[in-house]
C-alpha positions as CSV (number, residue, x, y, z in Angstrom):
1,X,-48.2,-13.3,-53.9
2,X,-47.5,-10.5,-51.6
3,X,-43.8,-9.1,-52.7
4,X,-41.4,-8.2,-50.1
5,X,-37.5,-8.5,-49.5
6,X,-36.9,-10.7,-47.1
7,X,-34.8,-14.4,-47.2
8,X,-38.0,-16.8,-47.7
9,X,-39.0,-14.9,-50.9
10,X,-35.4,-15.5,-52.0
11,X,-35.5,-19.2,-51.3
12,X,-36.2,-20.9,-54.8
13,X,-39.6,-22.2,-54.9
14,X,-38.1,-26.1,-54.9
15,X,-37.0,-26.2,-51.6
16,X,-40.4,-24.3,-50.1
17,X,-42.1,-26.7,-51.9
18,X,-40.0,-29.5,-49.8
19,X,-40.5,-27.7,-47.1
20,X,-43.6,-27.6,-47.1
21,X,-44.4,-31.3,-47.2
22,X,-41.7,-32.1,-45.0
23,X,-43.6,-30.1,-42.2
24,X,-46.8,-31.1,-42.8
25,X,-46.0,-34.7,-42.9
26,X,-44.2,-34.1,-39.2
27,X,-47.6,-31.8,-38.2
28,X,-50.4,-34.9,-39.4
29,X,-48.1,-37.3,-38.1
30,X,-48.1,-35.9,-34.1
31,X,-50.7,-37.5,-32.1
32,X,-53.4,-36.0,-29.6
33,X,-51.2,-37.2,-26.3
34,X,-48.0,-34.8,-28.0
35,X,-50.4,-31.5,-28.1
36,X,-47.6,-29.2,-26.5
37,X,-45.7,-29.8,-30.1
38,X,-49.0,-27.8,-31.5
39,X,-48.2,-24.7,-29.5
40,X,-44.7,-25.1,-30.5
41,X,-45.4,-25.7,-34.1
42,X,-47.8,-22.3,-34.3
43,X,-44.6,-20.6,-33.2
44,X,-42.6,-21.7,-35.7
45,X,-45.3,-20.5,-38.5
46,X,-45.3,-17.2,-36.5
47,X,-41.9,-16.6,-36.8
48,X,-41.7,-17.6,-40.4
49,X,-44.9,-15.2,-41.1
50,X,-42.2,-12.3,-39.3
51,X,-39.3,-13.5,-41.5
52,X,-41.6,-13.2,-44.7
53,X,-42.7,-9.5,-43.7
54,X,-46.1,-10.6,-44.5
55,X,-48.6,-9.0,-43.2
56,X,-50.9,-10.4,-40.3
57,X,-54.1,-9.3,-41.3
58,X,-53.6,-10.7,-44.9
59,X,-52.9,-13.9,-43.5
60,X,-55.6,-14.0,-41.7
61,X,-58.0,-13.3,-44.3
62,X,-56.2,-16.1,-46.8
63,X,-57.4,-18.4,-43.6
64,X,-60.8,-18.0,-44.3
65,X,-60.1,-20.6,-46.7
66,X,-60.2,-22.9,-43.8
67,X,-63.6,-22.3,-42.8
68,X,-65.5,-25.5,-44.0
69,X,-62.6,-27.7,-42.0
70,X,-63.6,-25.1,-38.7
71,X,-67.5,-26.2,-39.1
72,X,-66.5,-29.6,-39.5
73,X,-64.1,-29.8,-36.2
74,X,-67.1,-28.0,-34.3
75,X,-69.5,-30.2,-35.1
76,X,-67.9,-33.2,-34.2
77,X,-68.3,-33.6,-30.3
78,X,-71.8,-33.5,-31.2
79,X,-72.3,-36.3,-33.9
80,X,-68.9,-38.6,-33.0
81,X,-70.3,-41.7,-30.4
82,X,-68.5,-42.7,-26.9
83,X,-68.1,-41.5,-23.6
84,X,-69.3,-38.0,-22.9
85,X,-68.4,-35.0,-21.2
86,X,-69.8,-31.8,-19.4
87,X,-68.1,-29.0,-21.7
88,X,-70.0,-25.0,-20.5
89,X,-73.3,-27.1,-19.8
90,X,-73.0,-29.5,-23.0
91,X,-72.9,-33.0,-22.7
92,X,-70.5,-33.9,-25.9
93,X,-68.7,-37.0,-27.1
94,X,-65.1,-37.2,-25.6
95,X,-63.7,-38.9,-28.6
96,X,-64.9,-36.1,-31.0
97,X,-64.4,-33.3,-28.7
98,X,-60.4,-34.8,-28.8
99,X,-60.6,-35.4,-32.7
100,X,-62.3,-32.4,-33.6
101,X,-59.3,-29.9,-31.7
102,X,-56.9,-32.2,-33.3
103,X,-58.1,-31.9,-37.3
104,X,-58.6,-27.8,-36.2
105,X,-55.0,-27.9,-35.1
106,X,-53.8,-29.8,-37.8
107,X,-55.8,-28.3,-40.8
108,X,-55.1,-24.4,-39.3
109,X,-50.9,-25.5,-39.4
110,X,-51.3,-26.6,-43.1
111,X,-53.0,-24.0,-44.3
112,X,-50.6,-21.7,-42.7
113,X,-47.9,-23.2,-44.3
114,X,-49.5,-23.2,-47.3
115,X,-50.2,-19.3,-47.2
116,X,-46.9,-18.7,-46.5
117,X,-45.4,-20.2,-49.3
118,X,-48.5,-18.9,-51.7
119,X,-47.7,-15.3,-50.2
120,X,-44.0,-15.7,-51.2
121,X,-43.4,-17.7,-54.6
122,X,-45.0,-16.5,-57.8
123,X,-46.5,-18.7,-60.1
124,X,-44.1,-18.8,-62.5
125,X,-41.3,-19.9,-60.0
126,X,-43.8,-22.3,-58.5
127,X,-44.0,-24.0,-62.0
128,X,-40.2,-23.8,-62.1
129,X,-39.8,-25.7,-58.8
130,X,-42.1,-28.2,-60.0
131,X,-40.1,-28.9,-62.7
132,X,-37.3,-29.1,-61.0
133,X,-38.6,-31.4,-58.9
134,X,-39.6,-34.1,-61.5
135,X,-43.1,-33.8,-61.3
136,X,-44.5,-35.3,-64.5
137,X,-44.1,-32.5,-67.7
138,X,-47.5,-33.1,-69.1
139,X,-48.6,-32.4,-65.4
140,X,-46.3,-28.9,-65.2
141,X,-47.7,-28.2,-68.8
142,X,-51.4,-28.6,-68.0
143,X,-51.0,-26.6,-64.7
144,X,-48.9,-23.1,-66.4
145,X,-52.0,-23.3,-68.9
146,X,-54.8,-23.5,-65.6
147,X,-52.4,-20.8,-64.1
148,X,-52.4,-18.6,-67.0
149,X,-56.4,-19.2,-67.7
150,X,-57.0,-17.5,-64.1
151,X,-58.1,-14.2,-65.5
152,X,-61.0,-16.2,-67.6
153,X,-61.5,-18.3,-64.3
154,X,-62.2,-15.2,-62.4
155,X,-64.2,-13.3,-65.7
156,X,-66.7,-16.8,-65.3
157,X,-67.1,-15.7,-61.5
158,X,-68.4,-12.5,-62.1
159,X,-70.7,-13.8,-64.9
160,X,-72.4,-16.2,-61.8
161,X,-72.4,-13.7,-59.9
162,X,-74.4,-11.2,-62.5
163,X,-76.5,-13.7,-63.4
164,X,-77.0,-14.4,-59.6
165,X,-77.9,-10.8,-59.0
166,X,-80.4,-11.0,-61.9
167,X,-82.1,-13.7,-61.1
168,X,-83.1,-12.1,-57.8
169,X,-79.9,-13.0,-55.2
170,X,-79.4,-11.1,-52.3
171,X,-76.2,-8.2,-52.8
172,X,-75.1,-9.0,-49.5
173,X,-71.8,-9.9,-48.7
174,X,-72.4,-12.8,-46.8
175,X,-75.1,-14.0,-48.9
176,X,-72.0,-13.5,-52.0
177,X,-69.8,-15.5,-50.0
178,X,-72.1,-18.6,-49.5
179,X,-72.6,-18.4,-52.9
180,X,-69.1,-18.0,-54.2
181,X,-68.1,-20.8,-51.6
182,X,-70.3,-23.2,-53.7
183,X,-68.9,-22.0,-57.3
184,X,-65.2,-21.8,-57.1
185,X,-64.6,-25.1,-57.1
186,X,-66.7,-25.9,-60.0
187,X,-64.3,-22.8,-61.3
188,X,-61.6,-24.6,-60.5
189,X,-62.2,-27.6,-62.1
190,X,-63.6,-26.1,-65.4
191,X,-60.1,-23.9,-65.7
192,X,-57.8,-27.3,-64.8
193,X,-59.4,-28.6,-67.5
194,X,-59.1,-25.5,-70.1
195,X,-55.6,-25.9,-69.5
196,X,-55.8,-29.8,-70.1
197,X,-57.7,-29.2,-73.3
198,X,-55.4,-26.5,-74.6
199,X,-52.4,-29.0,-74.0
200,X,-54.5,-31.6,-76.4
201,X,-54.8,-29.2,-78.8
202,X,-51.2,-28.5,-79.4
203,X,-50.5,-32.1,-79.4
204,X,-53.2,-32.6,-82.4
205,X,-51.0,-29.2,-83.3
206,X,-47.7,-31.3,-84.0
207,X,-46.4,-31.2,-80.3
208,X,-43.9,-34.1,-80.3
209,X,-42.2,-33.6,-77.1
210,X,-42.0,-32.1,-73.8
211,X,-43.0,-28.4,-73.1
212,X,-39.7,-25.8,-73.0
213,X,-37.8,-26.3,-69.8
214,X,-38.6,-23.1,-67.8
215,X,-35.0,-21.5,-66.5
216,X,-33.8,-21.5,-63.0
217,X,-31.2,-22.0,-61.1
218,X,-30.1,-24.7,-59.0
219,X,-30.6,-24.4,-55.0
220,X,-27.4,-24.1,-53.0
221,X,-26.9,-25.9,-50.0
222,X,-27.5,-22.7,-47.8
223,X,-30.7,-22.4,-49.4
224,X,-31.9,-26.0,-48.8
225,X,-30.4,-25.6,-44.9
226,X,-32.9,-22.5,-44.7
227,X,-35.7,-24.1,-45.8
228,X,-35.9,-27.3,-44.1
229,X,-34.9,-25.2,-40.7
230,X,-38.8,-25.0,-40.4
231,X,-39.5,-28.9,-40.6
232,X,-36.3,-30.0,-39.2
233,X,-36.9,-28.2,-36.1
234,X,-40.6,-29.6,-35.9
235,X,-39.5,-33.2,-36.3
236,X,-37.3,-32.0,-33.4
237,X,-40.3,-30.6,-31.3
238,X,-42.4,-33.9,-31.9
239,X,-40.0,-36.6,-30.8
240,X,-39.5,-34.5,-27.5
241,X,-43.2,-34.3,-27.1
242,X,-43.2,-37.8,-27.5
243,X,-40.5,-38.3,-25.5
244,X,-41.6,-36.5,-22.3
245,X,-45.7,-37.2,-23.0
């Protein structure tokens, strides 16, 4: 999280979370012919990136995130079948050259989205919104453990990275990147299920019911219009594209 004052880290965590959804169901549900909603989409995460106060060049190393989605969308035109196309000298497939820029425009507006509420809602009120929005307890339960496990999750990181180095890997940084590409997932996983087996242990513990409700307040109606300003206005933006393409 990257704390600032400003109205989006306000908002409770809930209705970014609906937010959230709501606008990338509107930005997966635009097709190719609608690409002018794209541009205007972008905009809106721009301007929601200046009402954060986050800062651009953190945003744009979070994005880096997005890099295996990038490889895939370039290599499309290449390996996708159908008519083809002269692009700088290349002869490429027009149906991938289309699909590729469409899962690059749609994958960079999600994960945008998904920076921008990760940049401005801690985990505890992320767990809180969750709850408040019904998700399953046992679910919320096994999560705040994963969440809380993140310092071991990131002490097993440096350990494969040690044992990298001393099993002769290279020092570099992009040779540590490859390699801590193919490794946090694995972290991932291994820390989800930490938390799951912690959860099974306090049931063998005498759990009986659900976890404590975390505290938080209620949204207010101002709050919810706030939030959903971002995917109302894109659901506006895509049925004029659609309209006028």
């Amino acid at each position: 999280m990257i704390r600032r004052e400003s109205v989006v880290h306000r908002l409770p965590a809930q209705v970014k979370l609906v937010a959230l959804l709501a606008f990338v169901v509107v930005v997966v549900a635009t097709p190719a012919r609608a690409w002018p909603a794209f541009v205007a989409y972008a905009s809106l995460l721009a301007a929601a990136v200046w009402l954060a106060r986050l800062p651009v060049a953190a945003v744009a190393r979070r994005m880096l995130v997005e890099t295996p989605f990038v490889v895939f969308a370039l290599l499309m035109p290449f390996v996708a079948s159908g008519p083809t196309v002269d692009v700088l000298g290349l002869s490429v497939s027009r149906s991938g050259l289309v699909g590729g820029a469409l899962l690059l425009a749609k994958a960079t507006l999600g994960v945008v989205a998904a920076i921008i509420l990760a940049a401005t809602t801690d985990a505890r009120a992320m767990l809180v919104g969750l709850e408040r929005l019904h998700l399953p307890g046992v679910l919320v339960a096994i999560i705040s453990f994963a969440v809380r496990y993140l310092s071991i999750a990131s002490d097993d990181l440096e350990r494969s990275r040690i044992a990298r180095l001393a099993r002769g890997g290279s020092g570099r940084r992009t040779t540590q990147l490859r390699s801590v590409a193919g490794t946090v997932g694995s972290t991932f996983v291994r820390t989800y299920e930490r938390g799951e087996r912690v959860h099974r242990a306090m049931l063998a513990r005498g759990l009986d019911g659900p976890m404590p409700v975390l505290s938080g307040r209620a949204p207010t109606a101002a709050e919810w219009r706030t939030a959903l300003a971002l995917p109302g206005s894109a659901l506006v933006v895509l049925v004029v594209a659609l309209v006028v393409t």
